[in-house]
C-alpha positions as CSV (number, residue, x, y, z in Angstrom):
1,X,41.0,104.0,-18.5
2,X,43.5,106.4,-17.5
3,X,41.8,109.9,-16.6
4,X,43.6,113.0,-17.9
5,X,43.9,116.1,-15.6
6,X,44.2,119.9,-16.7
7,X,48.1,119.8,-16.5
8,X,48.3,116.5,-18.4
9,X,46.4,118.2,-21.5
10,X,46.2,121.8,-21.7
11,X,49.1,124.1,-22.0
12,X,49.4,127.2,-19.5
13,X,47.6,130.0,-21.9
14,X,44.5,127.8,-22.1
15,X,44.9,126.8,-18.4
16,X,45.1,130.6,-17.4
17,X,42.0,131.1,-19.5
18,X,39.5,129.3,-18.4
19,X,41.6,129.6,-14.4
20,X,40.2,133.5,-14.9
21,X,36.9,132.8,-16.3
22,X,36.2,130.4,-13.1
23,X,37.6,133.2,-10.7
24,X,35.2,136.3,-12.5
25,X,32.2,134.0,-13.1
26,X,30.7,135.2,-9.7
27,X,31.2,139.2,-10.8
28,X,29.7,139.0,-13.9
29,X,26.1,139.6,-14.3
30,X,24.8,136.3,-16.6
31,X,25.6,133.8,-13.6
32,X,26.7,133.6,-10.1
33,X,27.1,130.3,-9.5
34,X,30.8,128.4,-8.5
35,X,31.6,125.1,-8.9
36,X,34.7,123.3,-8.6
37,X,37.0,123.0,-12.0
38,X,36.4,119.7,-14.0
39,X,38.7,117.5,-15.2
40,X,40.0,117.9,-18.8
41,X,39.8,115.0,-20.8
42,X,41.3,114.0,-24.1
43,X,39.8,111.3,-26.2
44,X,38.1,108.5,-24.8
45,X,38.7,110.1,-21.4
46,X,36.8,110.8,-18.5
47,X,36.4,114.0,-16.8
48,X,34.6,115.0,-13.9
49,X,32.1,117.0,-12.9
50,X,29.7,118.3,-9.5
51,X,25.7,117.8,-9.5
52,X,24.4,121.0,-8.8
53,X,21.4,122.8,-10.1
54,X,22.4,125.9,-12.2
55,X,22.1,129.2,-10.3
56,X,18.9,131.2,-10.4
57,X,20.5,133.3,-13.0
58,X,19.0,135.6,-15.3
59,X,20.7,136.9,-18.8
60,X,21.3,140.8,-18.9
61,X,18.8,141.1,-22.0
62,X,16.8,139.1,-24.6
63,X,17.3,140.7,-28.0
64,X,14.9,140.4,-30.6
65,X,16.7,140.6,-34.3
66,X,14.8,139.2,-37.7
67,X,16.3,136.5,-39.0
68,X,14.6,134.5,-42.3
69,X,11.6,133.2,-41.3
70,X,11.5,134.5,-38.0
71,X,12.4,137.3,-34.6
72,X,14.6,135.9,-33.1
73,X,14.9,135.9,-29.0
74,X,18.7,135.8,-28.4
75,X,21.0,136.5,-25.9
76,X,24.5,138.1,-25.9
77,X,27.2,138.8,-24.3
78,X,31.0,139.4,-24.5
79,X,33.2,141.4,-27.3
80,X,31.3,142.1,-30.6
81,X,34.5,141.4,-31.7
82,X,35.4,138.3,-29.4
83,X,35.4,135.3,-31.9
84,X,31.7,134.0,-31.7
85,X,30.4,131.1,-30.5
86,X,26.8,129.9,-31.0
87,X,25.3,127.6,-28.3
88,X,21.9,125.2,-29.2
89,X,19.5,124.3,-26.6
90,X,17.6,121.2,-27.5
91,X,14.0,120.1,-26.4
92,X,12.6,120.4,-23.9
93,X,14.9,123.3,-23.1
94,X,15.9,126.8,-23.8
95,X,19.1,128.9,-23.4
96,X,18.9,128.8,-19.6
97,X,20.8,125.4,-20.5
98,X,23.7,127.9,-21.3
99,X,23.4,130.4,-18.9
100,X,26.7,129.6,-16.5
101,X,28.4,128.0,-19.4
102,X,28.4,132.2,-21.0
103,X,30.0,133.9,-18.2
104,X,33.0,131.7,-18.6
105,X,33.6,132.4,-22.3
106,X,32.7,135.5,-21.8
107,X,35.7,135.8,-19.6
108,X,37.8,134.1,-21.8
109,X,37.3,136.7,-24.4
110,X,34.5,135.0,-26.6
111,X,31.5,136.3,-27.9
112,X,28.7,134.3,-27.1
113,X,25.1,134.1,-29.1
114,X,22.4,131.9,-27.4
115,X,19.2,132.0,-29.4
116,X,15.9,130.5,-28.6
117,X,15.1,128.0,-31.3
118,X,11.8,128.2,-33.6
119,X,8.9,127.3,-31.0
120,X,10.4,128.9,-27.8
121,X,11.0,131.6,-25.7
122,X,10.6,135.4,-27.7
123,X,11.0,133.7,-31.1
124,X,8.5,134.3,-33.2
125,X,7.2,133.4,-37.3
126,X,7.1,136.9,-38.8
127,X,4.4,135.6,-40.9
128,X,1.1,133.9,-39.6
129,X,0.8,131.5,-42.6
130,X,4.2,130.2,-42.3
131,X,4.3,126.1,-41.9
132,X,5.2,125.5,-38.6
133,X,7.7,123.0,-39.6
134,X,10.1,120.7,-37.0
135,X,11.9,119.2,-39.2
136,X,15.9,119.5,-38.3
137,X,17.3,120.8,-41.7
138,X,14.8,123.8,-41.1
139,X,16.1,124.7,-37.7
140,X,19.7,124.3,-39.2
141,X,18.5,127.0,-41.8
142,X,17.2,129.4,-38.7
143,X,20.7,129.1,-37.6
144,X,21.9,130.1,-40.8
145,X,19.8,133.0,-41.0
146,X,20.6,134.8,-37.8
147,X,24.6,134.1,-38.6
148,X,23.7,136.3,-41.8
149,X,21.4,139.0,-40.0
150,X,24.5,139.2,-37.1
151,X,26.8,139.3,-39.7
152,X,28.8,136.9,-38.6
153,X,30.7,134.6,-41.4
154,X,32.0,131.9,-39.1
155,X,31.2,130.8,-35.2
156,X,32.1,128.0,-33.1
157,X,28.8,125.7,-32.7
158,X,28.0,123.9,-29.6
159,X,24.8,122.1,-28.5
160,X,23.0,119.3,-27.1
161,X,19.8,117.3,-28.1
162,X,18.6,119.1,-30.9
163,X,21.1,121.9,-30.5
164,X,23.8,119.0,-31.5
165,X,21.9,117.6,-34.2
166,X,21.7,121.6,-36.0
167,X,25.4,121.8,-35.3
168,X,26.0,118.9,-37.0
169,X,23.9,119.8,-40.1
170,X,25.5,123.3,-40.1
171,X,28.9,121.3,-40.0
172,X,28.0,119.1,-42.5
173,X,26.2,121.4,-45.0
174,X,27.9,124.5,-44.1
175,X,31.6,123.8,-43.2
176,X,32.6,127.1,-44.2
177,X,30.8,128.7,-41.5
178,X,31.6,126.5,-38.6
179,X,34.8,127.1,-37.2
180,X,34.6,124.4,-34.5
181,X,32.1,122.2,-33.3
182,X,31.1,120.8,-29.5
183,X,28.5,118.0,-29.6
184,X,27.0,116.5,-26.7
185,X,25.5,112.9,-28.0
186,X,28.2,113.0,-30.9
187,X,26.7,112.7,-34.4
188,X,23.1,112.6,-34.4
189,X,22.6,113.1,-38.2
190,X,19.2,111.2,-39.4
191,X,16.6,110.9,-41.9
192,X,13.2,109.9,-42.3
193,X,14.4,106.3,-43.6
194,X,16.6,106.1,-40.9
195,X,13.6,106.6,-38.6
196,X,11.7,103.8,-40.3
197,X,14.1,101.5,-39.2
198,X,12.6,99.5,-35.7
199,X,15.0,99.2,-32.9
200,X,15.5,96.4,-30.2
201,X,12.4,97.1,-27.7
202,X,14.4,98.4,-25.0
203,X,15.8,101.2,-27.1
204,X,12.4,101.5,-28.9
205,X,11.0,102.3,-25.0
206,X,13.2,105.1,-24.3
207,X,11.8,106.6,-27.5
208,X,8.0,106.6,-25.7
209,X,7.3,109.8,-26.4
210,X,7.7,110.0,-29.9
211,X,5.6,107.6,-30.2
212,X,3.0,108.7,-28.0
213,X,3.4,113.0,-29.9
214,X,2.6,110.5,-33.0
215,X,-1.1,110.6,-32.0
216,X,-3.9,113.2,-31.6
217,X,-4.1,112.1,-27.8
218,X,-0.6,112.8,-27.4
219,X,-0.5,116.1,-29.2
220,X,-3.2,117.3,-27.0
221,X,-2.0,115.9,-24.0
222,X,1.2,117.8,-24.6
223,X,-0.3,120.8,-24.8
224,X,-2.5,120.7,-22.0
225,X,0.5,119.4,-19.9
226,X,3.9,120.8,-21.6
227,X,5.1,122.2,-17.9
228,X,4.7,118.8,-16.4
229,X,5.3,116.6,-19.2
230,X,8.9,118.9,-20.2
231,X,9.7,117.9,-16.0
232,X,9.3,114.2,-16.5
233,X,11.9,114.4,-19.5
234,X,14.3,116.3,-17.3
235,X,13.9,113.8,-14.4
236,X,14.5,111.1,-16.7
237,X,17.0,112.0,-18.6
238,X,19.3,113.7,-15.6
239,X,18.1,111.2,-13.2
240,X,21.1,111.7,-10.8
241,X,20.5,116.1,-11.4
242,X,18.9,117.7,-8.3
243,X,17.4,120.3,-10.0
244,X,14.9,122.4,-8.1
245,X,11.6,124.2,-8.9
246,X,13.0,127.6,-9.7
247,X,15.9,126.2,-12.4
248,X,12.9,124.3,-14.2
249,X,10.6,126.9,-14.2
250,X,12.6,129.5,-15.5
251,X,13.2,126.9,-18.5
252,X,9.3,126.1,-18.6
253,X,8.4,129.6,-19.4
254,X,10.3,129.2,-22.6
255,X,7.2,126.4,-23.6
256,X,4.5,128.9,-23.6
257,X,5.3,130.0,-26.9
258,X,1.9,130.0,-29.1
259,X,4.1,127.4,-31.7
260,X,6.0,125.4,-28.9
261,X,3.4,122.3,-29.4
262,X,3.1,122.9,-33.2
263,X,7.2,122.4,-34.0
264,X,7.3,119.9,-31.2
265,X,4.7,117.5,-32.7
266,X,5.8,117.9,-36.2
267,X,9.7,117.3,-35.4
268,X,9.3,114.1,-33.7
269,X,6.4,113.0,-36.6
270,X,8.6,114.0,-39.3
271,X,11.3,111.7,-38.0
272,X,9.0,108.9,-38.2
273,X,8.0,109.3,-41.6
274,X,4.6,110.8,-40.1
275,X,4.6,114.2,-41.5
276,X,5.7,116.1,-44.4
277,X,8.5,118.4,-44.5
278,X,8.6,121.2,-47.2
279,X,10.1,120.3,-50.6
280,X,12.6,123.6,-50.1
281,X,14.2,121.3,-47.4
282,X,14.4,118.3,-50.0
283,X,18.1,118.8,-51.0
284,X,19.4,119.3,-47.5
285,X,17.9,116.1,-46.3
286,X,18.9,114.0,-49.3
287,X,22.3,115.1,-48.2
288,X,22.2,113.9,-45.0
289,X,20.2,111.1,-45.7
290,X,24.2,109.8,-46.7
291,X,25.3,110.2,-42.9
292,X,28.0,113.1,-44.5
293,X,31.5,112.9,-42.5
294,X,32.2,115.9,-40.7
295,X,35.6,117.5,-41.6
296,X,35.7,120.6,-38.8
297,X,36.9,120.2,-35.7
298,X,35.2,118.8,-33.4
299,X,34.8,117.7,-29.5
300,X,31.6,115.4,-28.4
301,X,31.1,115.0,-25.0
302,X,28.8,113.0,-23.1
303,X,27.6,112.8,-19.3
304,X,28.0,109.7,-17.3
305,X,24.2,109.4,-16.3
306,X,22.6,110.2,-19.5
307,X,19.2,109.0,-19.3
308,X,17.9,109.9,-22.6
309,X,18.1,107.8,-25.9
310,X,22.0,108.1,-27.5
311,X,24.7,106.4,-29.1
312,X,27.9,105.2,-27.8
313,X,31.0,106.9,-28.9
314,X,32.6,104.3,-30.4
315,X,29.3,104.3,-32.8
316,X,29.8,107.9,-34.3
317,X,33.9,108.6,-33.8
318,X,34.8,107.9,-38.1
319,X,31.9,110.1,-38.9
320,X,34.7,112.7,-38.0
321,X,37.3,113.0,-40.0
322,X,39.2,116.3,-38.8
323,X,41.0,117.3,-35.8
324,X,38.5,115.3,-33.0
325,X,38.4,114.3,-29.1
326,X,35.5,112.4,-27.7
327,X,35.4,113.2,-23.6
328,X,33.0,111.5,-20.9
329,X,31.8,113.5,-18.1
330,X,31.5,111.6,-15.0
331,X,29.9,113.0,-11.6
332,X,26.3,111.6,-12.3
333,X,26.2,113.9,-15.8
334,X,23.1,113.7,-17.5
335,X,21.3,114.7,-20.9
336,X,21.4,118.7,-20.2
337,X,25.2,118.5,-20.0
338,X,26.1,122.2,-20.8
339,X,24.0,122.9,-17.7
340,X,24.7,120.0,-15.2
341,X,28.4,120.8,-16.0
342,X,29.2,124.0,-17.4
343,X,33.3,124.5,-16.5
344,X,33.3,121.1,-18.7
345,X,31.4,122.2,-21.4
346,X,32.9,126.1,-21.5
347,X,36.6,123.8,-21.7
348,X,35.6,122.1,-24.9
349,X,34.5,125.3,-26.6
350,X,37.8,126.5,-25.8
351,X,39.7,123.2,-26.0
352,X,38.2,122.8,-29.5
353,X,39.5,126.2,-30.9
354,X,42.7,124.9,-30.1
355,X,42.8,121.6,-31.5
């Protein structure tokens, strides 16, 4: 397969873009990490990347902000009137997934909104007696909420792991606010009848832990080892990322939120038919129980060493039907994408506002 470089693909404005994002990334207070450019890739293509562990960055401020259901821990930075761009962490993660990927849109004149999902970091239910639900159409609606409380109409989307699955609902349900989309992992739509369905036993063992947060044992044992067990996932699904002890502990700290273990548990329950969700949810997930096409464009990536469970491109490219690339990241690229490869996954945001 042919690989496509940055002069083969993207014209000189877009080029000089992201060129001056790269050269101010050190000056800018979010990150201070450099890497080497990646390759631009077109669809089907392959791009690469460096392994590195993300710099021990920190983001300026957290801002708090409430948003339906909840307070919402976000952080920002760029233009309040840069167009914006959302970016979803997934689990177990947190927006220190994003945190070299912001610096570069920042610099490319973006305005960039990383919240902490429902479970994490400084997000917090604003009501004690609110179900502490998992389920991915009521994340989607979080998403929603703090759009409307930032009063913005319409943002770019990009995510990975759970972050890509609410940027898909949000594009599917909501096309009117989401400009563009990045997806790590593609289209990850589901439902609990979906779930239902057994898979051949390898796949079914990369999905271990599901299983094992489907009993009391493994709720507990969660709990009383989230900062070891959230490692494990990280060194299995980036098996080829040398992370050290300080990136994964300034993530970890994200997991002693008092509902980490509660949306946790329920999420991966609820997709196996395990647990209820709420009947508010009911028409959003008969929706998407029909694997809806998504119409907005859209770039899904995905890293060369992905250890976690995902689909092959080739499985999930006609669920797009609007203006759509599919790139591979190569350079030993694993789950956390947006982190083991930043300059890539800054390039599609941009890349995909220009489709």
């Amino acid at each position: 397969m042919k690989k496509i470089t940055p002069s083969d693909e993207v014209d000189p404005r877009r080029r000089s873009l992201l060129g001056a994002a790269a050269v101010t990334l050190a000056a800018i207070p979010l990150g201070v990490a450099t890497r080497a450019d990646a390759q631009q890739g077109a669809a089907g293509s392959k791009s690469q990347a460096p392994v590195k562990s993300s710099a021990h960055a920190s983001f300026a401020s957290i801002k708090q902000i409430d948003a339906g259901l909840l307070n919402v821990g976000y952080a920002e930075a760029g233009p309040a009137d840069g167009p914006a761009v959302l970016l979803l962490h997934g689990w177990p993660y947190d927006i220190y997934s994003f945190v070299d990927v912001t610096p570069l849109l920042v610099a490319a004149g973006y305005r960039v909104i990383v919240p902490f999902l429902r479970g994490y970091g400084s997000t917090r239910f604003l009501a004690s007696d609110t179900v502490r639900n998992g389920q991915p159409s009521a994340i989607a609606v979080d998403i929603i909420a703090l759009m409307d409380a930032l009063k913005i109409e319409k943002a770019t989307i990009g995510g990975f792991d759970w972050g890509a699955r609410t940027a898909n609902i949000i594009a599917a349900l909501w096309p009117a606010r989401c400009k563009a989309m990045v997806s790590v992992s593609g289209y990850l739509i589901g439902s609990q009848a979906s779930g239902k369905a057994p898979l051949p036993p390898k796949a079914e063992l990369q999905w271990w832990y599901q299983f094992y947060f489907a009993t009391e044992r493994g709720r507990v044992g969660y709990d009383k080892n989230r900062h070891d067990f959230a490692k494990l996932i990280w060194q299995l699904a980036s098996p080829k990322w040398n992370f050290d002890d300080a990136t994964f502990d300034r993530s970890a700290a994200a997991f002693e939120n008092a509902d980490h273990v509660a949306i946790v548990i329920h999420n991966y329950r609820w997709r196996l038919g395990l647990a209820e969700g709420e009947p508010k949810f009911d028409g959003y997930e008969k929706k998407l129980a029909e694997s809806p096409v998504i119409t907005v464009p859209t770039i899904t990536l995905e890293g060369d060493a992905n250890g976690a469970p995902h689909p092959e491109g080739s499985a999930y490219a006609k669920k797009f039907s609007g203006k759509y690339a599919h790139r591979v990241i190569e350079g030993g690229i694993g789950h956390n994408l947006p982190q083991e490869a930043p300059e890539a996954f800054a390039k599609a945001i941009v890349d995909v506002n220009h489709m």
